[in-house]
C-alpha positions, 0 to 999 in steps of 0.5 A: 611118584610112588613110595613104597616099604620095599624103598629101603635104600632111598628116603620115601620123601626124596625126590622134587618134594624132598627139599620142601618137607626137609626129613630125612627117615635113616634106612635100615643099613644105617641104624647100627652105624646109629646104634639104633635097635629094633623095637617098640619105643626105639626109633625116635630121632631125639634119642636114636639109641634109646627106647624114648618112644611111647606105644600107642598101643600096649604089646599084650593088646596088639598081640591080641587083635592086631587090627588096632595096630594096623594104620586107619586108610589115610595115614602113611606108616611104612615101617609099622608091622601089625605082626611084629610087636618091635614095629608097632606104632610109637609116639617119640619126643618132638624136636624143638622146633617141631614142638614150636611149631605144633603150638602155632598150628603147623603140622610136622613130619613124623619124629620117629621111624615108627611114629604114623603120619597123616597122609600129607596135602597134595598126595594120597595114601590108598595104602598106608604103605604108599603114598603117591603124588596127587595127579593133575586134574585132582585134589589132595588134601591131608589124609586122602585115600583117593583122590578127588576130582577137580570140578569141571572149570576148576585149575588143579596141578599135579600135587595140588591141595584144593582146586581154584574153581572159575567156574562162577566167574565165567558165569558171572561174566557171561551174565554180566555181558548179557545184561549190559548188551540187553540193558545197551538195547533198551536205552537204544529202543527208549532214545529212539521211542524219545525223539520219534513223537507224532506230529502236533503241530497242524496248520489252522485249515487242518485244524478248522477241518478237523473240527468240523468233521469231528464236531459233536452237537446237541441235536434236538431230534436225537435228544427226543430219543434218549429220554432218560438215564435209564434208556442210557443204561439199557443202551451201556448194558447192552453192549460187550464189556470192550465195546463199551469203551469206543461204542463199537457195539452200536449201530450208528444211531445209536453212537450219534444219540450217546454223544449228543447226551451231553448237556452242552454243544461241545467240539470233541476231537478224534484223539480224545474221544476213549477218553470222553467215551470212557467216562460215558460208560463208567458215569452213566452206571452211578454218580455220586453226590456229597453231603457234610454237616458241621464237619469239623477239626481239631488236631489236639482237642485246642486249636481249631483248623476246621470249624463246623462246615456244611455244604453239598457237592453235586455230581456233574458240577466243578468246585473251587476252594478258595481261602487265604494260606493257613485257611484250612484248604488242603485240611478240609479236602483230606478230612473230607476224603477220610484221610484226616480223621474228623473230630465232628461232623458227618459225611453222606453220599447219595443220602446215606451216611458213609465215608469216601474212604470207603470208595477209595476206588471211585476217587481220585485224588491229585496232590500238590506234590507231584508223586511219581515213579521218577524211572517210569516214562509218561506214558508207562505210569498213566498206562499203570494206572489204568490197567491197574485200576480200570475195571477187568472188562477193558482189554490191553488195546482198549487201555492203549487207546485210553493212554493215547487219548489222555496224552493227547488231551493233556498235550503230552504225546511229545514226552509220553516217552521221556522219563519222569524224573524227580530232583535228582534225576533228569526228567519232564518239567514242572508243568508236565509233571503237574499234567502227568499227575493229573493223567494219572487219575483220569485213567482210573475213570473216577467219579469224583477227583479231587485237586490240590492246586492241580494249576500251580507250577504252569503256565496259565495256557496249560491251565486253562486247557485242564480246566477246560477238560475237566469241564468237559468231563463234568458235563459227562457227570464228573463231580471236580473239586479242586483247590485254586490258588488266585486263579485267573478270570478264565479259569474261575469261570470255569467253575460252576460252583465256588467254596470260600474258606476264612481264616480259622477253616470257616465257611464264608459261601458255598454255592455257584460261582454266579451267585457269588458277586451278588452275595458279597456287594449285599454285604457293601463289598466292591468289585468295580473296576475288577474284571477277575472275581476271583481276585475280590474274593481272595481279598474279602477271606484276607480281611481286606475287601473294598467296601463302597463307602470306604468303611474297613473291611468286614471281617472273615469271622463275621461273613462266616457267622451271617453264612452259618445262619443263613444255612441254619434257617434255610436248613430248617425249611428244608427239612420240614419240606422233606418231612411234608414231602414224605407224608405226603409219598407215604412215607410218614404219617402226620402223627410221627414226631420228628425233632430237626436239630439245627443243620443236621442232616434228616436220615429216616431209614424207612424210606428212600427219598427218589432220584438218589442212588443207593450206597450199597450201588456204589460199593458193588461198583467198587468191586468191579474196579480195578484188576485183579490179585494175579493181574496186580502182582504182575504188572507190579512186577514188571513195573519194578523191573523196568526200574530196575533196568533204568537205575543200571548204575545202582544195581552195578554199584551193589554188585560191584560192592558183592564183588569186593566184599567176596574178593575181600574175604577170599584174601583174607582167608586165603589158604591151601587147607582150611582145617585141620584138628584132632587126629582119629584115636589112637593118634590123638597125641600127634594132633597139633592145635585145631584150627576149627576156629577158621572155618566158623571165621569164614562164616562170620565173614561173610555174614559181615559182608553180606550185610553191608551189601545187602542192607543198603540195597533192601532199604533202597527196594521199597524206601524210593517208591514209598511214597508212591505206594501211599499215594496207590494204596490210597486209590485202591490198589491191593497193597498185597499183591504190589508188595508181592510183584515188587519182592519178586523183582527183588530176586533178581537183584539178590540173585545177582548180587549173591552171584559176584560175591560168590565168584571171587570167594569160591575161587580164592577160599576154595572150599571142598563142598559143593560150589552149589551148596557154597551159593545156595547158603549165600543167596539165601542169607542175601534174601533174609538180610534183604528183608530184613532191611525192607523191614526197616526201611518202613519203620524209619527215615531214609537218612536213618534206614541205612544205617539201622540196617546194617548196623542190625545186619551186622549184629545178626552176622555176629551171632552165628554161634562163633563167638560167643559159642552156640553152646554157651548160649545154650547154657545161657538161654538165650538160643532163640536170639542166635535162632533169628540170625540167618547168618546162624544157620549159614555158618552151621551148614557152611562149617559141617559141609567144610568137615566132611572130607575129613571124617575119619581122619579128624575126629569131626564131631568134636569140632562141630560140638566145640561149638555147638552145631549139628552136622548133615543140616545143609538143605534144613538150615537153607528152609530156615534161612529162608523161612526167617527171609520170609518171615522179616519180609511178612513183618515189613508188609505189616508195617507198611500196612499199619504205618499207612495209617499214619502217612495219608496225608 
């Protein structure tokens, strides 16, 4: 419907819309029966018969350039004429109710029949003399020129102020449906992968003949062969970095010589040998022997866990750590590895002084807790492992083949595809929890793996059976040392040598496990009438051995002071036989003084002693350990999304919650026209109250909203697999590159998150920017808050992270230069704290976005410097947002990496 100045008889405004807008403008018929006149300032409808009306503009300038009488595009003015000085504009008295309506913010029509109007929501003005109803498929908005076509998906009526835009909710739940079918296929694929394991269970004939066809023995023939290590090595270095794995590139001489290398007469079956053959091709390179002196511990300079031990571990030999609770076991083996820092002592491998936390690498370590993913499967964490830590040179298939042969030697085929679960999530058992932790380490190939209490939680058949294969992985070059807690007969035969600690963290005997009856009956001790070791011995370091006359129990403190001088002295012989031996080789000459000082160790750089590999051989070995950066972050990632994936219903949870919350705001600031402010000059005086304050709302909002939904879900990324970041980085692992591969999941989390809040927020506030600069300001301040809480997240407990973050969320939310004002911040010097906020830089360019369709009506800039900000910033503000995500997530990496010091044991 169009109104045009030649509608001289009708009301401009009749017709459906009439009844709405409630005015009536008198035609000119009508004015003498008003007794109105014509003229500049008459007109006004308060007092129709008196010039009450005030001039915008005074006559004399109008007469003079008539362009400033004329009406600016996006106003209705019928009845002005620039030509005719009675016809210029005029402001006339509001009404009463007019006038209490302009003080709440609610525009009225013109109160005069020569006052301007801004052209009125859901119509447009293309002249100022007509106005035309805003056509379907179009939107409107106070003072439009022309009107503005409604985006593709959007609802927009005839006469329609702002359009409704589904367009992100379709796209919401397209992905949605998506996802579910793909998340539906997956579990389908795991159930199936579940319950279709091989087959274990084989009759004994099948057994007996599998044994015998697969049996691998000590020929002495072929032993004569191979008459050295260094012909082993010629053989491995030979041979192609993946046949080294399964000796592929051998003739069969040569493969049947490799095998029979093995010290002992061993059964070998087919499903274990890449794991055998494994540490064939790693042990053979080096080995690593362990030497400590007087090592010793006191956590605060008073009590005393560890006292002055010494001993030595040999590669190729099992140990056992024996001592009562409280002794000092699990101390002792962290102050060894270097995850206890040492008050005394000293550590040398292969002769040379150096720390194991320099051969992170070449370790591994299998704690008393079971720390694990609990939303990998069995196979998915020990596959993990190997690519992550096995040498480059192992291709995918050889990994696969080393994953089936530690499943099959650990007896976990039958659930290498169940979930491992934890105390609240339903997964394997405690004893295959126990086998998995254990599968973790040997997939790293170590070469020497530590234990703690590796057989408590199972069954003594499963322990046993461990034992049995870290024995046979000892015979290829292994050095095992593990704590035992009352180990059965079996299993303490298993071990070749045997560590007894007392109460105090003091050494009571150290040496092989034969030895060790006889040593303890010259001390009147009994073990008549015990057939398990093992179970005297604990008794002994308990203060209450039996003796054979009957006496009391010798004390621990006394056994430890009789080893410590037995040390003392023999310690002594050795080092003056090391100080002839080099003499004699050349080494020394018989004039050089040399002081032996009790049982520290004698380290003479000038001369290597023979049979003992170089440390520096050990650390290049380290660099050829583990994958690569790229190789790291990749599988990282996938990892993470697998995760992901399996905790389905947190990640529904979040964006159900982003969901809410936009659907929350949209309610709440649910309005046909968000702004409306100061009018262009010179028709400041017709303005009614700004309402600039309620786009800034908008901004704050969301800046609330987003961080509630995204603190707890930034805690939660990497607060769940802390724990298990500790135990990787401990073993080598480049903590860069998983920080990286876990961050880079993240963004499909915030992606989705960003997504449903957005959906119902567009739809409900609909805003006149760009729906994709809308999202872009939301996803981007979701990646800033999220890294803001990963930040957190590493300086706190969980029980506290949660909360902390979005307390800090919400405080960063608040200061987005609404209230308190950016620019009373200025004044005040404190800017940079409003810089740190993302939500700062969002409401910035979601408040100057939101103006732009009213230049030229509104005096926009006023509105943007009432509160400070800068207009035409959008994709800087966006860099910035970004760059703090950045930055917060650079801060959380730092933390995690210093704080590691602090949580390695």
């Amino acid at each position: 419907m169009a109104y045009a100045i030649q509608d001289v008889v009708h009301n401009p405004f009749d017709g459906p819309n009439s009844k709405e807008i409630g005015w009536v403008i008198p035609g000119p018929d009508e004015l003498p029966a008003l007794g109105m006149q014509n003229g500049s300032g008459y007109g006004c409808f308060v007092a129709p018969t008196l010039r009450v009306g005030l001039p915008f503009i005074p006559e004399d300038v109008g007469r003079a350039n008539a362009s400033l009488v004329e009406c600016p595009t996006g106003f209705f003015c019928p009845y002005i004429d620039s030509l005719d000085s009675n016809k210029f504009p005029a402001f006339c008295p509001p009404t009463t109710e007019c006038a209490i309506n302009r003080l709440f913010g609610v525009r009225c029509l013109p109160q005069g029949r020569y006052e301007p109007m801004l052209c009125w929501p859901g119509f447009y003005c293309p002249d100022p003399r007509v106005m035309l109803t805003c056509p379907s498929g179009h939107y409107c908005v106070s003072g439009t020129a022309e009107p503005v076509k409604c985006r593709m998906f959007s609802y927009c009526p005839e006469g329609t102020v702002s359009e409704s835009n589904y367009g992100f909710i379709i796209l919401t739940l397209g992905i949605d449906l998506v996802l579910a079918l793909a998340i539906c296929a997956l579990k389908i694929r795991d159930n199936k992968l579940a319950i279709s394991v091989p087959k274990l269970n084989r009759t004994p004939e099948e057994q007996q003949q599998q044994s015998e066809s697969l049996q691998i023995e000590a020929l002495e023939s072929t032993a004569d062969q191979i008459s050295s290590t260094e012909t082993l090595r010629k053989i491995s270095q030979s041979s192609s970095p993946s046949s080294s794995l399964c000796f592929q590139g051998y003739d069969s001489s040569a493969q049947e010589s490799l095998r029979s290398w093995s010290p002992i007469s061993m059964t070998v079956q087919k499903e274990m040998l890449p794991l055998v053959n494994l540490f064939d091709a790693e042990l053979m390179r080096e080995s690593l022997n362990i030497r400590f002196n007087r090592l010793g511990y006191k956590p605060n300079g008073n009590n005393t866990l560890l006292h002055e031990m010494s001993g030595e571990f040999r590669s190729g030999r099992s140990v056992a750590i024996i001592g009562p609770s409280g002794a000092g076991k699990t101390t002792f083996l962290h102050t060894l590895m270097g995850k206890i820092k040492r008050t005394s002592g000293s550590i040398s491998i292969n002769g040379s002084a150096s720390e194991l936390g320099n051969l992170r690498k070449l370790i591994g370590f299998v704690s008393q807790d079971d720390i694990m993913p609990k939303d990998l499967t069995v196979r998915e964490a020990i596959s993990f492992s190997a690519r992550a830590r096995l040498p480059e040179t192992y291709s995918n298939h050889d990994i696969d083949e080393i994953v089936n042969s530690i499943l099959f030697a650990l007896s976990l085929q039958n659930v290498q595809h169940s979930l491992l679960g934890d105390e609240f999530t339903r997964g394997i058992s405690g004893g295959e929890r126990k086998r998995v932790n254990i599968g973790l380490e040997l997939a790293a190939a170590p070469l020497v793996l530590f234990l703690d209490e590796p057989t408590s939680g199972i069954d003594s058949t499963s322990a046993l059976g461990i034992m049995q294969l870290l024995s046979l992985l000892c015979k290829r070059g292994l050095l095992v040392i593990s704590i035992i807690h009352q180990p059965s007969k079996e299993i303490f035969d298993a071990f070749d040598d045997v560590l007894m600690i007392g109460k105090g963290g003091k050494l009571c005997f150290s040496g092989p496990t034969s030895e060790v009856k006889p040593y303890f009956e010259g001390f009147g001790f009994s073990f008549n009438g015990v057939d398990n070791t093992a179970n005297v011995l604990m008794d002994i370091l308990s203060d209450c051995g039996l003796m054979y006359d009957l006496s009391p129990s010798l004390s621990t403190e006394a056994i430890a002071e009789h080893w410590a001088s037995l040390q003392t002295t023999s310690s002594q012989e050795k080092s003056e036989k090391v100080v002839d031996d080099r003499i004699m080789s050349g080494c020394l000459n018989s004039q050089t003084e040399i002081q032996i000082v009790h049982d520290m160790p004698l380290t003479l750089d000038t001369c290597t002693p023979k049979n003992v590999t170089a440390h520096p051989a050990l650390l290049q070995m380290t660099k050829t350990r583990g994958a690569k950066f790229s190789r790291i972050v990749c599988i990282s990632f996938l990892r993470s999304m697998k995760q992901q994936y399996r905790s389905w219903q947190s990640l529904l949870m979040e964006c159900g919650t982003a969901l809410g919350a936009g659907g929350m705001i949209g309610f709440a600031c649910k309005a046909d026209e968000a702004f409306h402010g100061i009018l262009v000059a010179p028709f400041a005086q017709l303005s009614c109250p700004s309402n600039d304050y309620l786009l800034s709302l908008y901004g704050t909002l969301l800046g609330l909203a987003i961080a509630m939904t995204a603190g707890p879900a930034g805690v939660r990324l990497f607060f769940s697999d802390k724990a298990v970041y500790w135990r990787e980085r401990s073993s080598g692992i480049n903590p860069l590159a998983y920080f990286i591969g876990k961050t880079i999941s993240s963004i499909f989390r915030i992606f989705l998150a960003a997504l449903h809040l957005t959906a119902l927020y567009v739809y409900l506030t609909k805003p006149t920017f760009e729906l994709q600069l809308q999202y872009a300001l939301i996803f981007s301040n979701y990646f800033a808050i999220y890294g803001m809480s990963m930040a957190v997240s590493m300086t706190v407990r969980q029980e506290s992270a949660h909360l902390l973050a979005v307390v800090l969320g919400l405080f960063l939310a608040l200061l987005n230069g609404s209230a308190p004002r950016l620019s009373d911040a200025r004044k005040w010097g404190i800017e940079f704290l409003f810089s740190l906020s993302p939500n700062r830089w969002a409401t910035e360019a979601q408040y100057c976005a939101s103006l732009e369709i009213y230049k030229g009506r509104y005096i926009t800039d006023v509105a943007a410097d009432l509160f400070g900000y800068e207009s035409n910033q959008s994709l800087t503000n966006i860099g910035i947002i970004l760059s703090l995500g950045v930055m917060f997530r650079v801060l959380a990496f730092a933390l995690m990496t210093l704080l590691f010091r602090s949580k390695q044991t």
